[in-house]
TORKOL-4160 file (C-alpha; in steps of 0.2 Angstrom, whole numbers, padded with zeros to 4 digits, m for minus):
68
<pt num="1" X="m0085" Y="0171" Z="0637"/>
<pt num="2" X="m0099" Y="0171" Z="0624"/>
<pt num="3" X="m0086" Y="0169" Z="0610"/>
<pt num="4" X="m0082" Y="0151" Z="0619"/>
<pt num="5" X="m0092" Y="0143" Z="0606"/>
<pt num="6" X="m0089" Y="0150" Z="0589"/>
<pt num="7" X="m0070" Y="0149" Z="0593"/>
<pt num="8" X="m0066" Y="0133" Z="0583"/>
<pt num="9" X="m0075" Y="0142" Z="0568"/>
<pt num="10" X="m0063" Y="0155" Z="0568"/>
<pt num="11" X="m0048" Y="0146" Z="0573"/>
<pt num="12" X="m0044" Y="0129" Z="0568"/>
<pt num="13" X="m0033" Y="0126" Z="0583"/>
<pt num="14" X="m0041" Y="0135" Z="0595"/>
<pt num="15" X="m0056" Y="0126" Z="0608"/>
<pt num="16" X="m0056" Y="0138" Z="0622"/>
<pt num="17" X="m0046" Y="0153" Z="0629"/>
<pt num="18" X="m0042" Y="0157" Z="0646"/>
<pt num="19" X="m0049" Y="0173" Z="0656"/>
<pt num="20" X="m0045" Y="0181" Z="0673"/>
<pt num="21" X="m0056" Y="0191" Z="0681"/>
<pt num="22" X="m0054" Y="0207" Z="0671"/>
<pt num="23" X="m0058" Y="0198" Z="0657"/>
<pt num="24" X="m0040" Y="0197" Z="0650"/>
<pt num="25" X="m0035" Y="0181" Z="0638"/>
<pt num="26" X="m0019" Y="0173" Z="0646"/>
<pt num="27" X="m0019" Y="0156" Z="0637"/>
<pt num="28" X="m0027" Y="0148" Z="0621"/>
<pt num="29" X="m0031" Y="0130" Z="0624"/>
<pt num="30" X="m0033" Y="0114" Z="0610"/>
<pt num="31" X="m0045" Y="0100" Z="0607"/>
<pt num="32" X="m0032" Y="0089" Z="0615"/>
<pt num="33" X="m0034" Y="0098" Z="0629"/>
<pt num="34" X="m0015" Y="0107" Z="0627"/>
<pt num="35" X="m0011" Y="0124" Z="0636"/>
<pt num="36" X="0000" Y="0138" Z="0625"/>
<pt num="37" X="0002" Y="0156" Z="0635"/>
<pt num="38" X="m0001" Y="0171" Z="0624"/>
<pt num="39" X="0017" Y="0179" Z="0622"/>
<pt num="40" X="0005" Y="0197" Z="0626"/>
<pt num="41" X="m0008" Y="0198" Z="0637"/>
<pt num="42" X="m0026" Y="0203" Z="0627"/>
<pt num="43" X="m0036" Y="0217" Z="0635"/>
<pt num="44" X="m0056" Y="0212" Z="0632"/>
<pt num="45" X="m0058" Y="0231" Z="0640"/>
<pt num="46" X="m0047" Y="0241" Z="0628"/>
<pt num="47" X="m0060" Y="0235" Z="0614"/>
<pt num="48" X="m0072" Y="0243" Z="0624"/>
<pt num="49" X="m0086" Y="0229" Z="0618"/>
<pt num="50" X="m0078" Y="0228" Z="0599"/>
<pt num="51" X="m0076" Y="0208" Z="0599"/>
<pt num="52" X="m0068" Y="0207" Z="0581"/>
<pt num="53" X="m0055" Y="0221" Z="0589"/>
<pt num="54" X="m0048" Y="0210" Z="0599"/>
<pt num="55" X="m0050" Y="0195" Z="0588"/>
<pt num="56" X="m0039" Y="0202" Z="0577"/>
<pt num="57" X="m0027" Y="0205" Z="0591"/>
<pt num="58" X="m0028" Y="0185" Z="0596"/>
<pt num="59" X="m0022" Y="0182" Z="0576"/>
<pt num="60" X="m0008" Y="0191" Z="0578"/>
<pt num="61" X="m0004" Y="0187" Z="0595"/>
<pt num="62" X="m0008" Y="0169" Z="0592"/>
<pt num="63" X="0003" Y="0166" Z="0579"/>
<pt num="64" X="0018" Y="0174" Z="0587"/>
<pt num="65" X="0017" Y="0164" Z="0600"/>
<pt num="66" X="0015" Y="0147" Z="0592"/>
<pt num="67" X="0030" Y="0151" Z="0584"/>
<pt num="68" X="0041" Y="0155" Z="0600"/>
């Protein structure tokens, strides 16, 4: 959740990510305020506290879904 902020820095498109409970990112959200689901799931607890691991994952992940 501390990423929130820097997000637009990273990602052009990208204001705000969605997270259950676990800490998993199920959605990416816009500056419009638009809604896309990830195609996959990203795991916050598989990077075991690696934030660029799983920033690298919402590239790819982000990309194939934008495409769908």
């Amino acid at each position: 959740q501390r990423v929130q902020p820097h997000l637009k820095k990273c990602f052009e498109g990208i204001s705000s990510l969605e997270f259950t409970e676990n800490m998993d990112i199920t959605h990416m959200k816009s500056s419009q305020n638009e809604t896309l689901p990830l195609e996959t799931v990203i795991s916050t607890a598989d990077a075991k506290g690696q934030v660029e691991k799983w920033l690298l994952q919402l590239e790819e992940i982000m990309m194939k879904s934008v495409r769908k």
